[in-house]
N, C-alpha and C positions, 0 to 999 in steps of 0.2 A: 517423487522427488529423489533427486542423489546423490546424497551425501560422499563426500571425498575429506577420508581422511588422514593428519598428518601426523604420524605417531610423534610423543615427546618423550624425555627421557624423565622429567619429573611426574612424582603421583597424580593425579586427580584431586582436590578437596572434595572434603565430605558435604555433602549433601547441605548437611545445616549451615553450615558455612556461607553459601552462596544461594541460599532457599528463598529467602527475603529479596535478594537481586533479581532472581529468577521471574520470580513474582510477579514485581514488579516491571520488568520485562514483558514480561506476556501478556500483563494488564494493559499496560502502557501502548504495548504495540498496537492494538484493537482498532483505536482512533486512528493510526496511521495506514492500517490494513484500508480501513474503511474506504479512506480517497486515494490509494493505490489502486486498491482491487475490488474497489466495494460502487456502489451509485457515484460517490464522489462528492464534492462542495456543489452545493445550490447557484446557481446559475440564474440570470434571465431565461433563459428556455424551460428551464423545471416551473417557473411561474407561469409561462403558456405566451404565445403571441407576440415573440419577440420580431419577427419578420415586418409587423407594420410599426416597428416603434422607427421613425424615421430620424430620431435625434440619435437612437444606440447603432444604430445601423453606419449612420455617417462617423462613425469613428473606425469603420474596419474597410470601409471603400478602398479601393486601390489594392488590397492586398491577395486577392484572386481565389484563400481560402475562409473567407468571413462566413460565407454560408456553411461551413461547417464547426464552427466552435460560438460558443457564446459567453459574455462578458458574468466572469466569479461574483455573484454580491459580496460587499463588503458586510450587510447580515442580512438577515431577512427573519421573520414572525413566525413562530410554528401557529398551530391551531387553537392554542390557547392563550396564544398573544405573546408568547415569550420572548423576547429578543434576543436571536443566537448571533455570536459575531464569527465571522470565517477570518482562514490565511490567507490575506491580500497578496500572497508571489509566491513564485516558485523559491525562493531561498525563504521564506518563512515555513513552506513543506519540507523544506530540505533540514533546519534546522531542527523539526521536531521529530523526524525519521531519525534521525542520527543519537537522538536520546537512547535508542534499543537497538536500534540497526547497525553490524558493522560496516565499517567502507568498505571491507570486498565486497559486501552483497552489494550495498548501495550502488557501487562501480556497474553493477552490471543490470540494477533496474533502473537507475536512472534514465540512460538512453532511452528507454523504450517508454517514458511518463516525460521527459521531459525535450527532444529530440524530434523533430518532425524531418521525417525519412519516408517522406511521398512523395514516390515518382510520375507524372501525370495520370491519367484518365484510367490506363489499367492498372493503378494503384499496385508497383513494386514493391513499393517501402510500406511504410506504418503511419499512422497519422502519433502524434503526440499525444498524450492524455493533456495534460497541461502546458500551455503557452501565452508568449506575451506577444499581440502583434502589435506592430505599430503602422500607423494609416501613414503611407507615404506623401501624402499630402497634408496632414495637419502635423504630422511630427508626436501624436498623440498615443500612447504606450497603452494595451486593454488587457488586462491579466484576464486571459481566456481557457473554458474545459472545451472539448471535443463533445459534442452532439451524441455521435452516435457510437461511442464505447460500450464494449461488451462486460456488463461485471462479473466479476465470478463471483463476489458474495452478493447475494441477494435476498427477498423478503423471501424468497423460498426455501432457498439453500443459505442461511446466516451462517458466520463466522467458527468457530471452534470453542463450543465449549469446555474448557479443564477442568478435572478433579485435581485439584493442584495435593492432597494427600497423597495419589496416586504414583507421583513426580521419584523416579529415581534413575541416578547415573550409573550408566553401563559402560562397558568394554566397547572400544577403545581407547577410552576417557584418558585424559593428560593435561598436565598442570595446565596447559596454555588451550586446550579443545576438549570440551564439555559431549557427551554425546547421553541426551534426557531420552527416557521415556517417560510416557504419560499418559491416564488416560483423558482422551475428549469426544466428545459428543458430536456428529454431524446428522442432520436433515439427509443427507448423501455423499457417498464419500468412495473414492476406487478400491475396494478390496483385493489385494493381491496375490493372497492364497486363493481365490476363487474368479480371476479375472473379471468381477462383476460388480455393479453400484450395488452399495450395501447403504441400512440408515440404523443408527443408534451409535453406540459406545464402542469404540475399539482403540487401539496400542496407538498412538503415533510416538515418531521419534524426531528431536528436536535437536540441531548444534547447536553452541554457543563457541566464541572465542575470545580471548584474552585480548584488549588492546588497549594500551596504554593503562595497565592495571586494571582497568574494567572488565568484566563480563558482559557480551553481545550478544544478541540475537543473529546468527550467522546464515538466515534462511528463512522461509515465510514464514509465520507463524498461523496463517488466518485455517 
């Protein structure tokens, strides 16, 4: 990942200062990683056999890319019967990104989660992670995921775990850009002093930046 930074003329705050934001940042961010870059929200198709349900099917007719995404539950049951409830839209994902995320990043992942930029059969563009199609003949709206998304977090390789004691700001830090280290835990992860996948405990480095008095997550965190 790479980091570009904008020097400022004010100090950095100390650590304790913004340690509790931080925190909660990184926590926070986890759940939004997850249906960014992770499996995603549960779907019809995660349930299995969605192709002969002939009532869900007749609501993406006419739209040419229906066999490729399938309709978000609004919840669905885990295994021991719990009722989890999901984000019925895209501006309800939008709205809880934006809790840790700043707009520059967001600017620039959005398009690519929310943007269908496929150009026919030899697929130039990208498909969308998430989309609403509407069936040109019933006028009927289906907040739908993509099928066959690739995730980068997975039951193999899960998210980052933080030592958040570990947490401290380095150079080039400035009142308005945070520049953390820390350490976290990966299943696999690019090591760069050794050009090779590496698993356990090593440095990563984290931005943040100032906006509108807040401190943000200015970059992925998973």
């Amino acid at each position: 990942m790479l980091l570009v930074f904008f020097p400022s003329c004010s100090p950095p705050p100390q650590l304790s200062e913004v340690y509790d934001r931080l925190v909660y940042l990184l926590d926070g961010s986890r759940g939004v990683n997850e249906i960014f870059f992770g499996e995603g929200l549960v779907s019809y198709n995660d349930q299995g056999g969605i192709y002969d349900d002939d009532e869900y099917n007749s609501t993406l007719e006419g739209t040419n890319i229906y066999m490729y995404y399938s309709e978000v539950l609004k919840s669905y049951k885990t295994d021991d019967g719990k009722e989890i409830s999901q984000y019925g839209s895209v501006d309800e994902i939008k709205a809880e990104a934006e809790k840790y995320y700043s707009s520059s990043y967001l600017r620039k992942v959005y398009p690519k989660l929310f943007v269908d930029d496929y150009y026919g059969e030899n697929g130039l563009g990208s498909r969308a992670k998430y989309l609403v199609i509407k069936d040109e003949d019933t006028g009927v709206s289906t907040f739908c995921e993509y099928i066959y998304h690739d995730p980068v977090i997975t039951a193999e390789n899960p998210a980052t775990v933080y030592d958040y004691t570990t947490m401290k700001i380095v150079e080039p830090s400035s009142g308005d850009t945070l520049i953390v280290e820390i350490r976290g835990y990966n299943a696999k992860f690019y090591d760069p002093e050794t050009g090779k996948l590496g698993s356990g405990w090593h440095t990563v480095t984290l931005q943040f930046i100032l906006e509108d008095g807040q401190w943000f997550l200015d970059g992925p965190s998973y």
